[in-house]
C-alpha positions as CSV (number, residue, x, y, z in Angstrom):
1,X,0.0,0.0,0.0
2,X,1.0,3.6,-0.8
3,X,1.7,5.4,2.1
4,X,2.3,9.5,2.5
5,X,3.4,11.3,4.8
6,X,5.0,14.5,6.4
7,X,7.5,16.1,8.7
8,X,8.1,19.3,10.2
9,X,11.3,19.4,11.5
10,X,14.1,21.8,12.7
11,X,17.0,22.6,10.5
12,X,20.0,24.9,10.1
13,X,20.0,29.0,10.9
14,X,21.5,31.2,8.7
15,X,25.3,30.8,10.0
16,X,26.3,33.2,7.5
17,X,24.5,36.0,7.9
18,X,24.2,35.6,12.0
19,X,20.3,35.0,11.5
20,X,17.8,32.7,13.2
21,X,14.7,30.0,10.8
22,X,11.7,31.6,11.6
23,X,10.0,28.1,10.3
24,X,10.5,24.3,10.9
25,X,11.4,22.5,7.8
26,X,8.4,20.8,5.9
27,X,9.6,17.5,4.1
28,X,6.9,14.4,2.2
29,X,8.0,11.2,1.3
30,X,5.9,8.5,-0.6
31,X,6.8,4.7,-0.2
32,X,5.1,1.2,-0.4
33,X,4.7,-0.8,3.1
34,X,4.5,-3.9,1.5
35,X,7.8,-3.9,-0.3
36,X,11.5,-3.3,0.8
37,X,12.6,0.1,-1.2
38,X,15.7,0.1,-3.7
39,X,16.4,3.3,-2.8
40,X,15.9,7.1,-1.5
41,X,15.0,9.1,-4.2
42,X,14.8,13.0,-3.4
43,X,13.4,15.4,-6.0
44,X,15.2,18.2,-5.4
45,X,12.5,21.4,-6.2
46,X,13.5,24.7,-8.5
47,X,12.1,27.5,-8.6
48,X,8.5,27.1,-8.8
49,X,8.3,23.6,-8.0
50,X,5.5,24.3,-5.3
51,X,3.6,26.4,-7.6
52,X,0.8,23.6,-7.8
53,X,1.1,21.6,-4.7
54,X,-1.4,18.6,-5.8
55,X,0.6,18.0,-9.1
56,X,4.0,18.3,-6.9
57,X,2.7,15.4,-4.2
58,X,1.2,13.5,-7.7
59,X,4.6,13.4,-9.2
60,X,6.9,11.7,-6.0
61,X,3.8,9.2,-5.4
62,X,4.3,8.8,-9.5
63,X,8.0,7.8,-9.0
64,X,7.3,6.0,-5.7
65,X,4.9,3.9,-6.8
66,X,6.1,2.8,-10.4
67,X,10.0,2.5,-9.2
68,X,9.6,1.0,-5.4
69,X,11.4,3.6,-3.6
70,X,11.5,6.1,-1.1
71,X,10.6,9.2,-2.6
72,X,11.4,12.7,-0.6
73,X,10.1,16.2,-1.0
74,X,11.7,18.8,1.0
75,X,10.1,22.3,1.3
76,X,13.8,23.7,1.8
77,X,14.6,27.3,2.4
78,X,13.1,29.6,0.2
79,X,11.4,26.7,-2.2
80,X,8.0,29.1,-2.2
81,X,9.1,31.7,-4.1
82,X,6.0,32.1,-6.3
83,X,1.9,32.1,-6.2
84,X,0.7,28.5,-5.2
85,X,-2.6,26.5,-5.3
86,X,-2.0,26.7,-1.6
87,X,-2.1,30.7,0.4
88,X,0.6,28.6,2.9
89,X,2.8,28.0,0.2
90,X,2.3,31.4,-1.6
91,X,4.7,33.9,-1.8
92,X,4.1,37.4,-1.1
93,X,4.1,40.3,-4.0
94,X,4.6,43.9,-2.6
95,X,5.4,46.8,-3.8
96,X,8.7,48.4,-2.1
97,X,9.8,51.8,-2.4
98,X,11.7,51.3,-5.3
99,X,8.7,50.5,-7.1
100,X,6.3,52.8,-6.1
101,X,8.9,55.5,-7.4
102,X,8.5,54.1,-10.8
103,X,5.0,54.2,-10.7
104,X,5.4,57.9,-9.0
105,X,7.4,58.9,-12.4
106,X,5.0,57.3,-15.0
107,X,2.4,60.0,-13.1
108,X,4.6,62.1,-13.2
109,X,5.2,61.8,-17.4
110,X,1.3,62.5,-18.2
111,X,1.1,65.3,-15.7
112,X,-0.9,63.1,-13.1
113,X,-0.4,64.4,-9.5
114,X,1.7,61.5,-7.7
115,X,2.9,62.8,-4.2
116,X,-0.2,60.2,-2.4
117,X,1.4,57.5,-3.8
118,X,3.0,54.8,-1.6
119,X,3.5,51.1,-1.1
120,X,-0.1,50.9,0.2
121,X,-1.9,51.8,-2.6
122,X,0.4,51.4,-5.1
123,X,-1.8,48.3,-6.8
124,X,-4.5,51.1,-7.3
125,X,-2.3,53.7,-9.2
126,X,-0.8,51.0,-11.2
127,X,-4.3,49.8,-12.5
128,X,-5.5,53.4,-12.9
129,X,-2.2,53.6,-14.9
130,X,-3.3,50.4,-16.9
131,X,-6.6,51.4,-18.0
132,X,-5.2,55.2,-19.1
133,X,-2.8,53.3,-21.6
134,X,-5.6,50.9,-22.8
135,X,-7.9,54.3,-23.8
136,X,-4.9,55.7,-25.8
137,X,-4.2,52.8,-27.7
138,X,-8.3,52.6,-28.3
139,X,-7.9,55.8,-29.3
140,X,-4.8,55.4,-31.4
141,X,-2.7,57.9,-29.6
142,X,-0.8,55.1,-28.1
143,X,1.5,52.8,-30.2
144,X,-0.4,48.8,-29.7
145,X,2.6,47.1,-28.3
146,X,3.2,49.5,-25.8
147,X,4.0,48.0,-22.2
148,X,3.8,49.9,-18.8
149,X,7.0,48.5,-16.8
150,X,6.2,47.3,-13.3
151,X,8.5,46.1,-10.5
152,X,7.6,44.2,-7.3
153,X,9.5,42.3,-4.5
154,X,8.4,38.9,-4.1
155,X,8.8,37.4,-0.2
156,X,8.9,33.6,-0.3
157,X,6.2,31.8,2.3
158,X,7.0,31.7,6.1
159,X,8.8,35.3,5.3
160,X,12.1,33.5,4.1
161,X,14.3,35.1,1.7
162,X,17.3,33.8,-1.1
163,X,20.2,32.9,0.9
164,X,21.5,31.1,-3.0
165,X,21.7,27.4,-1.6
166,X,23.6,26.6,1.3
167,X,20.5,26.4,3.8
168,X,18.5,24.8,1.2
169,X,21.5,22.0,0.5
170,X,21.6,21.6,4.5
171,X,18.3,20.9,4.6
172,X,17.8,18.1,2.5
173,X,20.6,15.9,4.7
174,X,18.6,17.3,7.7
175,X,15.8,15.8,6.3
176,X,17.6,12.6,5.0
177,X,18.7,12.2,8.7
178,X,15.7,12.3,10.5
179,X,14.1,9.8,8.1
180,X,17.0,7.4,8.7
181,X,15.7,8.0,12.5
182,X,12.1,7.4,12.1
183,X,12.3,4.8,9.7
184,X,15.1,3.5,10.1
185,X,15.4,3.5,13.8
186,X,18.7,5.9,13.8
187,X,21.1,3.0,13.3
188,X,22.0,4.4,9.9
189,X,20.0,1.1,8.2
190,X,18.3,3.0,5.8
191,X,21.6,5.2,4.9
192,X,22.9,1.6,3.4
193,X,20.2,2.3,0.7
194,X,21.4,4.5,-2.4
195,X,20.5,7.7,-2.2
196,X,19.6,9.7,-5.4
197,X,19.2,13.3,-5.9
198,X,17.4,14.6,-9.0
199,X,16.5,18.1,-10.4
200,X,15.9,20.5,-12.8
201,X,17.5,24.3,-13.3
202,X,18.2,25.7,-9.8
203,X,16.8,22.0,-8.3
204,X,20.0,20.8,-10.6
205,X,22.2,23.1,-9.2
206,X,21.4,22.5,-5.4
207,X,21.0,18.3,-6.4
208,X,25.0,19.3,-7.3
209,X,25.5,21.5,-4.3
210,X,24.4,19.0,-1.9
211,X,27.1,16.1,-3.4
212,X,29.2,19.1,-2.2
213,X,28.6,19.9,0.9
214,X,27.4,15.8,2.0
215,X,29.4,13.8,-0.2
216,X,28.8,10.5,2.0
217,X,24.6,11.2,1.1
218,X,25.1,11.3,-1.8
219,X,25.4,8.3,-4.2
220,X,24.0,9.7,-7.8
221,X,22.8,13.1,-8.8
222,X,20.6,13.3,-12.0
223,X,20.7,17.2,-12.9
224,X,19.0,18.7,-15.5
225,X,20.3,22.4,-16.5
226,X,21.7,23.3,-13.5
227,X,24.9,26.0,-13.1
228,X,27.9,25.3,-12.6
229,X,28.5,28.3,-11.1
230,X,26.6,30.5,-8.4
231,X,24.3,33.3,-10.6
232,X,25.7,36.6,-8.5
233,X,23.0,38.5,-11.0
234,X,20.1,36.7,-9.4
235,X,21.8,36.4,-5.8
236,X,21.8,40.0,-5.4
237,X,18.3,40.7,-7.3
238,X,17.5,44.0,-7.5
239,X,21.2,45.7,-6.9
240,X,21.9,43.7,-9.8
241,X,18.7,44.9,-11.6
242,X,18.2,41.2,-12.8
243,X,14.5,40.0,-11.8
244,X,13.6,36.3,-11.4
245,X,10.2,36.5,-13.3
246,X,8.2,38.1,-15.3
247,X,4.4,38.5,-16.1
248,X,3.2,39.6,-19.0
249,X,-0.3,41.7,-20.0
250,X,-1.7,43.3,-22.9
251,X,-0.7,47.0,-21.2
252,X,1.9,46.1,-18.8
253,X,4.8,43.6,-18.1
254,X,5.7,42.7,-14.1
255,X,9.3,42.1,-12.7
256,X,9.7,40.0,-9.9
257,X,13.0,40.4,-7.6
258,X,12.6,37.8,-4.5
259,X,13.7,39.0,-1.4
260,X,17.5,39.1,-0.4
261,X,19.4,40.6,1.7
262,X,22.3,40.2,-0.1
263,X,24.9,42.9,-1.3
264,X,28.4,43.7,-2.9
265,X,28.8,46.4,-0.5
266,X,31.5,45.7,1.3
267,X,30.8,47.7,4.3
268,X,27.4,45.4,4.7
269,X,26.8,42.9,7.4
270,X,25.1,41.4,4.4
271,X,28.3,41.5,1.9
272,X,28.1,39.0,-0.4
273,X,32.1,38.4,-0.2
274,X,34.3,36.2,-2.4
275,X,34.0,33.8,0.2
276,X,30.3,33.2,-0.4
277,X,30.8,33.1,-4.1
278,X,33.6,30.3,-3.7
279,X,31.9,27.9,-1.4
280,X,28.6,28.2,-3.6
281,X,31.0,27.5,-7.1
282,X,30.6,23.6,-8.2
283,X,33.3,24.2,-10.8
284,X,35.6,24.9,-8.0
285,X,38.9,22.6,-8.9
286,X,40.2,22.3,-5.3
287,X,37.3,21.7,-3.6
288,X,36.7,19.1,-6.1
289,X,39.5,17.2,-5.1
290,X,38.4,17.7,-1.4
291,X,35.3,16.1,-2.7
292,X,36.7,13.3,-4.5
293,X,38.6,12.1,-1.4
294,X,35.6,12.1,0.7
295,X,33.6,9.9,-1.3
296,X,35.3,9.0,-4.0
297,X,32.5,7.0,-6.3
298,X,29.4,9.3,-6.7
299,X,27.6,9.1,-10.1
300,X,26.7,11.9,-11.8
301,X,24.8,12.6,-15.1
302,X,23.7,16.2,-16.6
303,X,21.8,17.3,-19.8
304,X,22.6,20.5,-20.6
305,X,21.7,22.2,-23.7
306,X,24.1,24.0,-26.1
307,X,21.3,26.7,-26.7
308,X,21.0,27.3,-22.6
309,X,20.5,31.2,-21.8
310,X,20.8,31.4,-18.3
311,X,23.7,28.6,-17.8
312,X,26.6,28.4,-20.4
313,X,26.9,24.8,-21.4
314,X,30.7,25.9,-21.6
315,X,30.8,25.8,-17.6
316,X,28.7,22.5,-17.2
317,X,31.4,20.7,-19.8
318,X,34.4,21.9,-18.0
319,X,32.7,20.9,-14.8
320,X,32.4,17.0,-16.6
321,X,36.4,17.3,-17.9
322,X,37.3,17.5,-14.2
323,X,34.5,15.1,-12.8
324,X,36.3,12.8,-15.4
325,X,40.0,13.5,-14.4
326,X,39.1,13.0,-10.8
327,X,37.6,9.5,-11.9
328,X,34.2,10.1,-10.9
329,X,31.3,8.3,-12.8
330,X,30.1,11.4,-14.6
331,X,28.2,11.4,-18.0
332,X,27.2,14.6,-19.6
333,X,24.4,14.6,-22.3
334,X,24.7,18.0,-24.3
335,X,22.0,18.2,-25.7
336,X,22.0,20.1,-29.8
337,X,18.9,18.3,-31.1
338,X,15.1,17.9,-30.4
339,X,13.4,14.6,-30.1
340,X,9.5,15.7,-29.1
341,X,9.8,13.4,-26.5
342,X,12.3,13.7,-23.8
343,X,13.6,16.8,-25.1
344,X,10.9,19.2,-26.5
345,X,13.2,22.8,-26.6
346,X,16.9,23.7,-26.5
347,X,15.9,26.7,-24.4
348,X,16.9,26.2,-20.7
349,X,15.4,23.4,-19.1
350,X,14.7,21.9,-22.1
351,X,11.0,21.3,-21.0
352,X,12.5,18.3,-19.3
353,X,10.4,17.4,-15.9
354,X,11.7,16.2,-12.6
355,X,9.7,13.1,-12.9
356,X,11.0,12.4,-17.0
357,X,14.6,12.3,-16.0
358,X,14.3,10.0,-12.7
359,X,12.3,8.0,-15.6
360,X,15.0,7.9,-17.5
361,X,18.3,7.3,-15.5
362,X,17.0,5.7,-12.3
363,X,16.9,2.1,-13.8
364,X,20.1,2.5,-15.0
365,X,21.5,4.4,-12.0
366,X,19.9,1.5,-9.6
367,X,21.4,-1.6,-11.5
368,X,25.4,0.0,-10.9
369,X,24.4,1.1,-7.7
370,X,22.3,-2.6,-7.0
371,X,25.5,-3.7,-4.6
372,X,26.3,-0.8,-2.5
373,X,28.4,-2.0,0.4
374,X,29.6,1.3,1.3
375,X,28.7,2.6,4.8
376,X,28.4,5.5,5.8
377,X,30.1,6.7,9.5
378,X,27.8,8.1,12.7
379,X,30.0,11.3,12.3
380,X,31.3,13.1,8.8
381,X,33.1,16.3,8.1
382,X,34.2,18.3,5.0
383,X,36.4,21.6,5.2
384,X,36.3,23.8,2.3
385,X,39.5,26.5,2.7
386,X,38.0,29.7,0.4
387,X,39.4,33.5,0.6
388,X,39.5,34.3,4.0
389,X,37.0,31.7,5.8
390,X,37.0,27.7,5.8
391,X,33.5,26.8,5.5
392,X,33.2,23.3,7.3
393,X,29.8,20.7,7.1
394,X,29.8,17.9,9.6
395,X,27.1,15.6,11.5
396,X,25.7,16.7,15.0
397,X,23.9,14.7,17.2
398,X,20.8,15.4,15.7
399,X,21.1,16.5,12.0
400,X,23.8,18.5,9.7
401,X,25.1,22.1,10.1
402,X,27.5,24.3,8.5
403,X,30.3,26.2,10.8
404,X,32.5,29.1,9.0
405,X,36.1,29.5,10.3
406,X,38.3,32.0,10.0
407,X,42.2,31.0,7.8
């Protein structure tokens, strides 16, 4: 029988940025009681993953179901970060200071008195603004593909915010280690399972992050699109002026920056230093190594199209030529072509769902990994040395946590 259920849980604090979780962490797993799993499969979310919350539970019951495994959900940090089906998953869209200016200067433009205007009713003045551009383009006074340019902040559910991956990363090995404890009576037995991480875009990119920061969790990450390296542009949001999403009307197009604190001001308790860039870097050549000696035979396969926008195949396939050197199991599928099937668009992503590539690579993945012998020891630690600060992952008595050092 099908079973679901889920956790709340405590995880990790925001170590670098000195700031307590407001929330426990949410994880959902879907298994069959009457058959002994193959293996822990965790489908690591992107942006927008909890968008439709039935479809998201319908997909790891999917894999659970057809594939006889353990398959995880975890609502990590920041994982609502866009309108759901559910208001407790939703995320928040305001309008801050910055854009109520703008809206203050398109007011402004037509001679429209603007000094009421503030984050309150800001919606209103951008509607009234709507509807004035839609009776000039009626009138033909107003060019027909004209667009009104909106911005608004967007604050992921349980008022989180982008920290760019490591708290998200911690919590999926905070997750994996209190399932070994309810499940698997704390002993570590269901650790001797292989464990799987799969995802999509930024899903990819964490699947990757977590091999890095966990490299005993970790036997095989499927990734799908994901960087290579951290994307400063969308870490820092709106300093950067690069939004996250966009909407778009007949009369008006909205940008969306999610909340960060984030900042290359070096003066800020919030500086986003070279440090944070280096630990976050997958193609990082020495931490690679440090990697490799900790667990020496994960599996990893990409797809990655040539055509990618957001993430240069160039960085994934230099990524791969070190995987390789180092000896790892790594296969990289660049993709060039489209099949209708399994690849339907050589734009990032490549339309390519969570639940299409565990299709596709967790048979294959399952038979090498069919003999795992390799157990994993009560306590682990990594050090990565970066610019100024080592940033070290090890087990606690009750989950996983990060710990930054000074050289």
């Amino acid at each position: 029988m099908l079973v679901n259920k889920s956790f709340l849980i405590p995880s990790c604090d925001d170590v670098e940025l000195n700031l307590k979780r407001k929330a426990k962490l949410e994880y959902r797993i879907s298994y069959d009681t009457s058959k002994s799993p193959k293996a822990l499969v965790f489908m690591v979310g992107g942006w927008g993953a909890t968008k439709n919350i039935a479809f998201y539970d319908f997909e790891r019951e999917n894999i659970a179901k057809n594939f006889n495994v353990i398959c995880v959900q975890v609502y990590h940090h920041a994982i609502h970060r866009r309108t759901s089906t559910q208001s407790a998953y939703s995320a928040k869209k305001i309008f801050e200071k910055e854009d109520v200016n703008r809206i203050k200067d398109y007011f402004e433009s037509i001679g429209w008195d603007s000094k009421d205007i503030n984050t309150q009713n800001a919606l209103f003045a951008a509607q009234k603004l709507i509807q004035r551009v839609a009776e000039l383009k009626n009138q033909g006074l107003m060019a027909k593909d004209f667009q009104l340019e909106f911005t608004l902040a967007t604050i992921p559910a349980k008022d989180e915010y982008e920290n760019a991956g490591i708290m998200s990363a911690l919590d999926y090995i905070n997750a994996l280690k209190h399932l070994d404890r309810i499940i698997g009576g704390g002993g570590g037995s269901l650790l001797k399972l292989p464990i799987i991480y799969a995802g999509g875009s930024y899903g990819g990119y964490l699947a990757l992050l977590i091999s890095k920061i966990a490299p005993w969790y970790v036997d095989a990450v499927f990734d799908n699109s994901g960087s290579a390296l951290p994307q400063v542009k969308f870490i820092l949001g709106r300093e950067s002026k690069t939004c996250d999403a966009i909407e778009t009307y007949p009369h008006n197009q909205n940008q969306y920056y999610t909340k960060t604190l984030w900042t290359r001001n070096p003066s800020s308790k919030y500086y986003f230093s070279d440090d944070c860039y280096l630990i976050r870097a997958i193609l990082n050549p020495t931490h690679l190594e440090l990697q490799k000696r900790a667990k020496p035979n994960t599996i990893f396969v990409s797809y990655h199209s040539v055509e990618d926008e957001l993430n240069p195949a160039k960085d994934k396939e230099n990524l791969y030529e070190i995987y390789k050197h180092l000896k790892f199991d790594a296969t990289l599928h660049l993709i060039r072509d489209i099949d209708a099937k399994f690849i339907k668009s050589l734009k990032h992503g490549m339309r390519i769902s969570d639940k299409a590539l565990i299709k596709k690579e967790l048979p294959l993945v399952l038979e090498k990994l069919q003999n795992k012998t390799q157990k994993i020891a009560p306590y682990n630690e990594i050090s990565y040395p970066c610019k100024d600060k080592i940033y070290r992952f090890k087990d606690t008595n009750e989950g996983f946590e990060c710990e930054i050092l000074n050289k």
